[in-house]
N, CA, C and O of each residue as an XYZ file, in Angstrom:
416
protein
N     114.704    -66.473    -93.845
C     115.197    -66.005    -92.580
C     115.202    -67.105    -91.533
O     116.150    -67.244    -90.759
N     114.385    -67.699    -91.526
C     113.999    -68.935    -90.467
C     115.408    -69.617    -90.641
O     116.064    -69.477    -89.609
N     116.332    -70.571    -91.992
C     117.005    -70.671    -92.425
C     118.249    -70.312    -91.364
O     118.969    -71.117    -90.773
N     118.272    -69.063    -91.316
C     119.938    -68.273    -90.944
C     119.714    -68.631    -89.100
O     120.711    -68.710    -88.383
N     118.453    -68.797    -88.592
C     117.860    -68.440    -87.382
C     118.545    -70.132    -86.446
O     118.998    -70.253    -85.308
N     118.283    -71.418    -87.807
C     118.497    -72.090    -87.514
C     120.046    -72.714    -87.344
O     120.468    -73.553    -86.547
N     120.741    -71.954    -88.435
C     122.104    -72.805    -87.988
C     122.592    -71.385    -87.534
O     123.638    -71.029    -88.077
N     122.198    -70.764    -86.902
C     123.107    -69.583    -85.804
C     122.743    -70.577    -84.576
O     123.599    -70.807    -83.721
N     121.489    -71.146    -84.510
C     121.351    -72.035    -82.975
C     122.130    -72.915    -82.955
O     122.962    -73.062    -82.060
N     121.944    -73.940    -84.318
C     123.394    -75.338    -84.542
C     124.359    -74.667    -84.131
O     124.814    -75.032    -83.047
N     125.075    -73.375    -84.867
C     126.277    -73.025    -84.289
C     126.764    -72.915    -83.004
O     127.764    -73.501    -82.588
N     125.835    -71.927    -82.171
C     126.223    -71.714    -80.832
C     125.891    -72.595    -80.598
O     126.328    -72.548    -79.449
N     124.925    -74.572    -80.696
C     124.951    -75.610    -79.603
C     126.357    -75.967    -80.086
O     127.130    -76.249    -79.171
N     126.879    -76.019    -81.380
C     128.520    -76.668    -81.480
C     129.073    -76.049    -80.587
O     129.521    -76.733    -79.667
N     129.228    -74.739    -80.526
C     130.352    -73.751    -80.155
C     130.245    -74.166    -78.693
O     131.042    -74.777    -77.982
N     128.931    -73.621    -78.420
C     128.973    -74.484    -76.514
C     129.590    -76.010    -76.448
O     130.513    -76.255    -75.671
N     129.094    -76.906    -77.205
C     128.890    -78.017    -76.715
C     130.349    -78.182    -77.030
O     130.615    -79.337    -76.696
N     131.619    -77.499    -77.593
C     132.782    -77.866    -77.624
C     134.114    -77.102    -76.541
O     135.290    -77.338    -76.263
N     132.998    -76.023    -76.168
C     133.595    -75.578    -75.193
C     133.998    -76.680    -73.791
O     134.985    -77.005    -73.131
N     132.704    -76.937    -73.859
C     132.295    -77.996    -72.497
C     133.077    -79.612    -72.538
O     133.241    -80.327    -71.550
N     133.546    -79.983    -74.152
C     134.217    -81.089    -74.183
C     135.900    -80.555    -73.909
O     136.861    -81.214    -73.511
N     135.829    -79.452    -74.202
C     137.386    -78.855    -74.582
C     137.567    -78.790    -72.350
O     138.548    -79.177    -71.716
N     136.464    -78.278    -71.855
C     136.237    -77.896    -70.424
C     137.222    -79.268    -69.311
O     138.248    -79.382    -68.640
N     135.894    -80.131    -69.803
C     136.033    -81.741    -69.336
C     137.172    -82.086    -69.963
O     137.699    -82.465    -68.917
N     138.118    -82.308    -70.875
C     138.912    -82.676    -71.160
C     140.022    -81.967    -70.482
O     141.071    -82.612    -70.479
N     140.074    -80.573    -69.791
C     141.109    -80.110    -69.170
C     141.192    -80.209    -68.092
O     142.250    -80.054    -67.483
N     139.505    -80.647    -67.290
C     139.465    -81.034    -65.815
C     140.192    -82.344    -65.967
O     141.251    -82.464    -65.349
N     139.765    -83.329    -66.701
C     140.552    -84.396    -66.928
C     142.082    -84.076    -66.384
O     142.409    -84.025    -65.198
N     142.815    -83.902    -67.356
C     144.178    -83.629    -67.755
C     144.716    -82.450    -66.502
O     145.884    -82.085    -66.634
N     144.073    -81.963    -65.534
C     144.416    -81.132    -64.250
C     144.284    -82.805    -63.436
O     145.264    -83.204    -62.807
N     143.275    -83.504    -63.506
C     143.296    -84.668    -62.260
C     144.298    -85.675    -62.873
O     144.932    -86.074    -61.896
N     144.580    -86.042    -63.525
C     145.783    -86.718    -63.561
C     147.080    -86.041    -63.847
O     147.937    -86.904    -64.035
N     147.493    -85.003    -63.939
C     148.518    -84.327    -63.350
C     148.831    -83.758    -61.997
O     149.876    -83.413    -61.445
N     147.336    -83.784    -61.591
C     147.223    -84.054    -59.913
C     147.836    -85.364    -59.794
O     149.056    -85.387    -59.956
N     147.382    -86.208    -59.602
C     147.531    -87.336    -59.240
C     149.363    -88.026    -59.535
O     149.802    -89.044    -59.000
N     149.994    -87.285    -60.332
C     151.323    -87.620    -61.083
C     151.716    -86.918    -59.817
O     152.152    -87.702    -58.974
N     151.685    -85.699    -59.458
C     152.106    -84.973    -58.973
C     152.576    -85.386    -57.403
O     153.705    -85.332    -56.915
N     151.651    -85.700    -56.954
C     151.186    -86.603    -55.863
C     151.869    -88.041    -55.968
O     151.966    -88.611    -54.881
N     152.244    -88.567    -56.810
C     152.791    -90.023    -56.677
C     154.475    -89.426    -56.463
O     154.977    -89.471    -55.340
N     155.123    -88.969    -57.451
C     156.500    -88.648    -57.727
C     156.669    -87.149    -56.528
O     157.725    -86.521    -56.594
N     155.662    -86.725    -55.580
C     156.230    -86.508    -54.458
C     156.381    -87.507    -53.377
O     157.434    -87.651    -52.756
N     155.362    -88.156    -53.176
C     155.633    -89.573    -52.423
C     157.176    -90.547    -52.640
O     157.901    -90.930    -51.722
N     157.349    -90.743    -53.862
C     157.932    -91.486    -54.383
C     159.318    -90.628    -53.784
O     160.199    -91.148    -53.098
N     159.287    -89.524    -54.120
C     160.525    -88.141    -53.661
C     160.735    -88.751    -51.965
O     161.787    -89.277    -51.600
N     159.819    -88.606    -51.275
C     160.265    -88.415    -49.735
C     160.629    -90.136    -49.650
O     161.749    -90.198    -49.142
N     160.295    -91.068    -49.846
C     160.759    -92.160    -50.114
C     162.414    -92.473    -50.377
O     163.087    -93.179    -49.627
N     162.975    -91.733    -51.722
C     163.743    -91.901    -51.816
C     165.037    -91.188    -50.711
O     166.148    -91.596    -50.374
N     164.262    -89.978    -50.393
C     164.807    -89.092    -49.416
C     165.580    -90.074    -47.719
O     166.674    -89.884    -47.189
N     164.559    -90.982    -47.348
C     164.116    -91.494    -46.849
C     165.449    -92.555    -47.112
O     166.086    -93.175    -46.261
N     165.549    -92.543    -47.915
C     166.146    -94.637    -48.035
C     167.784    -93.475    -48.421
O     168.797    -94.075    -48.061
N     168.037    -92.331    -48.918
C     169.114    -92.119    -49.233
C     169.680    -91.616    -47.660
O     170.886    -91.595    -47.414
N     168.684    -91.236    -46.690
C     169.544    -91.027    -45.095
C     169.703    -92.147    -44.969
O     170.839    -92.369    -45.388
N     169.181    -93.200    -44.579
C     169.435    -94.886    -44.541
C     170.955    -95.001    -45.279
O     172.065    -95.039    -44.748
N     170.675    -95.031    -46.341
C     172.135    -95.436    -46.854
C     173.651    -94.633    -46.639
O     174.771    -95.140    -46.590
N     173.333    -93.499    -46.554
C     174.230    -92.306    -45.558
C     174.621    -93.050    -44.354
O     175.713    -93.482    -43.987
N     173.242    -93.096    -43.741
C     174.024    -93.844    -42.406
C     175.265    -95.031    -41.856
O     176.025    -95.407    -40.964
N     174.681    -95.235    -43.314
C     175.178    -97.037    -43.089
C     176.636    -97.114    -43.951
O     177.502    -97.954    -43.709
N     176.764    -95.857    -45.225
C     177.781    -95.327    -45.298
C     178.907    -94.950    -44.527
O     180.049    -95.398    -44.631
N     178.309    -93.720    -43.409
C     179.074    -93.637    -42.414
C     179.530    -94.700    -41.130
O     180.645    -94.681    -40.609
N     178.611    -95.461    -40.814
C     179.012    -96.684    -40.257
C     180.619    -97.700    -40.739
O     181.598    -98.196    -40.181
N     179.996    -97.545    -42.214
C     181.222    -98.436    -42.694
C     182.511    -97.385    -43.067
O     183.625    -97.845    -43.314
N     182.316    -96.360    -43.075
C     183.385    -95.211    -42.876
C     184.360    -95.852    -41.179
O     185.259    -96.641    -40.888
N     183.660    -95.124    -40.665
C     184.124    -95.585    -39.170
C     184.899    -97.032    -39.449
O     186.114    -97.204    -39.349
N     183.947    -97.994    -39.810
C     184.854    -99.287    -39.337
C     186.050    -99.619    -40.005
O     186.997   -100.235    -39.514
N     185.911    -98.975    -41.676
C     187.134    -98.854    -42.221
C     188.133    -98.460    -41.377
O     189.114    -99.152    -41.106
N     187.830    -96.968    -40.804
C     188.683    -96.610    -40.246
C     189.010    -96.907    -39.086
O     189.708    -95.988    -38.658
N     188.857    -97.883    -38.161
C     189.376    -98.549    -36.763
C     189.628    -99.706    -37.367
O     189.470   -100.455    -36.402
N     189.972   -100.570    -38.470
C     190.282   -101.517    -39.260
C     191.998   -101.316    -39.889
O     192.928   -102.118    -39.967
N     191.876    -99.930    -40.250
C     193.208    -99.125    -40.620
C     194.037    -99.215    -39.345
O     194.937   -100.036    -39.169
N     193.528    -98.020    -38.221
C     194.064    -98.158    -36.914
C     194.723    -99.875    -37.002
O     195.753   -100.145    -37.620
N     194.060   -100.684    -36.409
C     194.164   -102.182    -36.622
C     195.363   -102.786    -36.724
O     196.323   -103.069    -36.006
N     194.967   -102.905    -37.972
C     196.491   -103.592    -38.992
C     197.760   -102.156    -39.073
O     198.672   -102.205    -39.898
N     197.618   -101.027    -38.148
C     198.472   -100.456    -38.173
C     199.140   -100.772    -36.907
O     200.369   -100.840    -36.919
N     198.439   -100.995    -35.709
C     198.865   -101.492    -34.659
C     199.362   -102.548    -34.740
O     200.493   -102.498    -34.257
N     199.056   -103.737    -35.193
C     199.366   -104.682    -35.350
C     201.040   -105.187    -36.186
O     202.020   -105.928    -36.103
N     200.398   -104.149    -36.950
C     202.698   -104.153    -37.750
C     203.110   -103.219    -37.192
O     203.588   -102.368    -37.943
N     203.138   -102.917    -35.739
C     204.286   -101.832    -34.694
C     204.583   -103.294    -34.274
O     204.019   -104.367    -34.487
N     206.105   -102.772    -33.341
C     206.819   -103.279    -32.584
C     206.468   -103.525    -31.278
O     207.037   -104.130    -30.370
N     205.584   -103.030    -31.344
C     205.116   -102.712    -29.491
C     203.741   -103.784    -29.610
O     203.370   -104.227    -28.522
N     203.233   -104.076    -30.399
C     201.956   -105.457    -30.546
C     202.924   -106.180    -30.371
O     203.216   -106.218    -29.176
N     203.952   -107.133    -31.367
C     204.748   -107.950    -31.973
C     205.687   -107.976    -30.370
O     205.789   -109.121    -29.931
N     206.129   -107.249    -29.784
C     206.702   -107.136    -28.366
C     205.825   -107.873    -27.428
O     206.196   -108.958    -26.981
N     204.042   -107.064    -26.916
C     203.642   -107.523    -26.291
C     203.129   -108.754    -26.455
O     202.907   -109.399    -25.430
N     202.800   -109.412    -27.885
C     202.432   -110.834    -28.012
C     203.344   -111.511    -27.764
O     203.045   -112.614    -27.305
N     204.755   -111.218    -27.928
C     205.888   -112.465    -27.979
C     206.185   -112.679    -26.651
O     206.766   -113.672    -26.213
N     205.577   -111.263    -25.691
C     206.023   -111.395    -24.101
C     204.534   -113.021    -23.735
O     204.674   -114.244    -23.698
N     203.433   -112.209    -23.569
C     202.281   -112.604    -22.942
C     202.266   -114.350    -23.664
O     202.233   -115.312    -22.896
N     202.291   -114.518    -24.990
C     201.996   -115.684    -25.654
C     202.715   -117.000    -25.954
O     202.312   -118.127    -26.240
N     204.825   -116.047    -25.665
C     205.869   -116.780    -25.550
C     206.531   -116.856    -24.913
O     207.490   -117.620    -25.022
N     206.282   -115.949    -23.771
C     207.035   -115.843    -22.903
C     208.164   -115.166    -22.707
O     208.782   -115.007    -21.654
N     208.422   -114.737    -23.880
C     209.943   -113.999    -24.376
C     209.971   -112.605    -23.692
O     209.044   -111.826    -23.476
N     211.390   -112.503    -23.392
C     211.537   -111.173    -22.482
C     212.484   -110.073    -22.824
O     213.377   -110.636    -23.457
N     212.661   -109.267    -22.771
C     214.074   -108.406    -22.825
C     214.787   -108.745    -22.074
O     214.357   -109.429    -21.145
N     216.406   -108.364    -22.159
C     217.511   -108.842    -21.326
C     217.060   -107.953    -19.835
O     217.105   -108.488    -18.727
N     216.751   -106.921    -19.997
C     216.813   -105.792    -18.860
C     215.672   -106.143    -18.293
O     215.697   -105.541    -17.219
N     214.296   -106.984    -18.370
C     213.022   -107.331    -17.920
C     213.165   -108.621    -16.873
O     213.508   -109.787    -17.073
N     212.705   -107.826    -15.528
C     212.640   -108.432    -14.258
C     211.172   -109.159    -14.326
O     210.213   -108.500    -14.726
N     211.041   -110.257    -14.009
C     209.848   -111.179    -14.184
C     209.362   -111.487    -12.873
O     210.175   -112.010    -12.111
N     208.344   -111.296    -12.504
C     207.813   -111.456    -11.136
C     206.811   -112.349    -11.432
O     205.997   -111.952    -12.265
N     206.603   -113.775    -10.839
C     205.658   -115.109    -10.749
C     205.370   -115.100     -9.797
O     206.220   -114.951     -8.919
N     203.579   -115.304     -9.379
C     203.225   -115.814     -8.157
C     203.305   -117.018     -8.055
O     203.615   -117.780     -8.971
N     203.046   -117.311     -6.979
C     203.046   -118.728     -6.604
C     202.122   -119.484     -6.414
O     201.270   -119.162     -5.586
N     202.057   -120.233     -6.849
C     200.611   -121.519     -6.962
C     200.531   -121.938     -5.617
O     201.607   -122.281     -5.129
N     199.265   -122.018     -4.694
C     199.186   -122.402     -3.853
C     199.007   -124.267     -3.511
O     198.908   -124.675     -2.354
């Protein structure tokens, strides 16, 4: 009898003592899935972070595209190509009255 008395105690110290490794091994494996958890949200608002940045700067270069378009659209009218040839060459229409001050 002593016999059966003794490995029923071995048993339940295994049975405990594997509970408690099986225990610690899941506190483990909760703190570094903490810790994952916690990096790749950081890492999240970061990227959050740098993708308004690049939005911005997106839309920036949106805009300048587009007053760049304007631009070279103004620029091949008749009415640029008119006012440069007046101001830069002097050139006039037949019907254009020219008024010069006078140098003192």
């Amino acid at each position: 009898m002593a016999k059966k008395k003794r490995k029923q105690v071995r048993r339940r110290k295994k049975t405990s003592t594997g509970r408690i490794y099986v225990a610690v091994i899941m506190l483990f494996m909760i703190g570094v899935m903490t810790v994952q958890i916690v990096r790749l949200y950081d890492k999240n608002e970061e990227l959050k972070k740098k993708e308004e940045t690049l939005q911005t700067q997106l839309d920036a270069a949106n805009e300048k595209s587009q007053q760049l378009k304007e631009q070279e659209d103004y620029v091949g009218s008749d009415e640029y190509i008119e006012n440069e040839a007046s101001q830069k060459l002097g050139l006039t229409h037949d019907n254009w009255i020219i008024f010069r001050q006078k140098e003192d």
